[in-house]
C-alpha positions in Angstrom: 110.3 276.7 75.5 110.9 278.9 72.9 114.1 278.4 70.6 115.3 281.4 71.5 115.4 280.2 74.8 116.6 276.7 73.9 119.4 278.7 72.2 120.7 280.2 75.3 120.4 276.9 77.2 122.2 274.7 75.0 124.5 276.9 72.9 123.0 275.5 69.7 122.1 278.6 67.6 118.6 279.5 66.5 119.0 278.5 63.0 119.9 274.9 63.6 117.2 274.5 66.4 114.8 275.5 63.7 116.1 273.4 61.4 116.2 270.4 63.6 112.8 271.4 64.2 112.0 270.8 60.3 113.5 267.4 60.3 117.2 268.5 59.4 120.1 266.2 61.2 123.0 269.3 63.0 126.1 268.6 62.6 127.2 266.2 65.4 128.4 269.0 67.7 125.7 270.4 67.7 123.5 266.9 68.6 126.1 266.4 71.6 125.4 270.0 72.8 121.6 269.9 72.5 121.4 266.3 74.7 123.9 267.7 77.4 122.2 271.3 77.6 118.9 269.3 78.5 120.4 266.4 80.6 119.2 263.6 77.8 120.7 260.4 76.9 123.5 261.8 74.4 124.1 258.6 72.8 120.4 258.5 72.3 119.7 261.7 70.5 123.0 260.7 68.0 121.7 257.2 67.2 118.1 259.5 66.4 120.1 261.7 63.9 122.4 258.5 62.5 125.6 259.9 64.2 127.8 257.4 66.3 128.0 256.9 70.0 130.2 259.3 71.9 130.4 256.1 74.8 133.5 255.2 73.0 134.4 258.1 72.8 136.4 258.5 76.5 138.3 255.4 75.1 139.6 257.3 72.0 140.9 260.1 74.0 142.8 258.0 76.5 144.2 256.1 73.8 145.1 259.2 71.9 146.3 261.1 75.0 148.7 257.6 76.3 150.0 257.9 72.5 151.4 260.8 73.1 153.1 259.8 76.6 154.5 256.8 75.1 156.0 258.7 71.2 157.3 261.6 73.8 158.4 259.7 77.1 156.8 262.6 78.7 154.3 262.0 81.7 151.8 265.2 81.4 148.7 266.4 82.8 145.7 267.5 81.6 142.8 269.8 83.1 139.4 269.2 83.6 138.3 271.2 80.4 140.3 268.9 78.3 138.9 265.7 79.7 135.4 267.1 79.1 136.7 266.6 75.5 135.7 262.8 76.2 132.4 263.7 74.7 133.0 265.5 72.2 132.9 264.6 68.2 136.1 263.0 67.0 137.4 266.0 65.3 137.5 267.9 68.0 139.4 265.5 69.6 141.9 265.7 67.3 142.1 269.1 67.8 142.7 269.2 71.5 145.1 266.3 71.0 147.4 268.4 68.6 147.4 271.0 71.0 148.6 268.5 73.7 151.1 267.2 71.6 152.7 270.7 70.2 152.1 272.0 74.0 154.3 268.8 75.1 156.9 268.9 72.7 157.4 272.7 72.9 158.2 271.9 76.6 160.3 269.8 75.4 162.0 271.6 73.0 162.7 273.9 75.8 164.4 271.5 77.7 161.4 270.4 80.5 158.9 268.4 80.4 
C-alpha cells in the first residue's frame, strides 16, 4: 500500500506516514488513528511509540462526563460521536468535555436542562 493510500484510509497525512516510516514517533492522535484505520491492536501500536494505553481511557471519560452531572445536578445525554471520544488522546477529551459542560450550563443558564 502506498502512503498515499494509507493516507486516505487512516486520515493520518502523508508527511507523518513518512515520517513514521523513518523511525519518527506521531503525535498520539495520530498513533490512535493509524491502529483503528487498519483494525490493529490500538493499545499495541501506543506502547510501540512509548505513548500510554487508551484502555483506560473509557474510564476517564465516564468519570469526567459523571463530574459534570454531579457539579451541575443535570442528567444529560450524549451522542454516539462523543462517546467514540473514549479512545481518543486525553486532550481531546478535555476538549469534548468542556464543550459538554458549557453546552450544559448554557442550558442551564437558560432555565432547562
Amino acid at each position: 500500500m502506498t502512503l498515499r493510500a494509507a493516507d486516505r484510509k487512516t486520515g493520518v497525512n502523508y508527511g507523518t506516514l513518512s515520517n513514521m516510516t523513518m523511525g519518527q514517533i506521531p503525535e498520539m492522535e495520530s498513533v490512535v488513528k493509524f491502529a483503528q484505520g487498519f483494525n490493529l491492536d490500538t493499545n499495541e501500536w501506543l506502547a510501540l511509540a512509548d505513548y500510554p494505553p487508551v484502555i483506560n481511557g473509557a474510564r476517564r471519560l465516564f468519570d469526567g462526563l459523571d463530574q459534570i452531572r454531579q457539579e451541575t445536578g443535570v442528567n444529560f445525554t450524549v451522542n454516539a460521536d462523543e462517546l467514540a471520544a473514549a479512545l481518543d488522546p486525553p486532550e481531546v477529551q478535555d476538549r469534548l468535555l468542556a464543550q459538554v459542560r458549557a453546552r450544559v450550563e448554557q442550558r442551564q443558564a437558560q432555565g432547562g436542562a
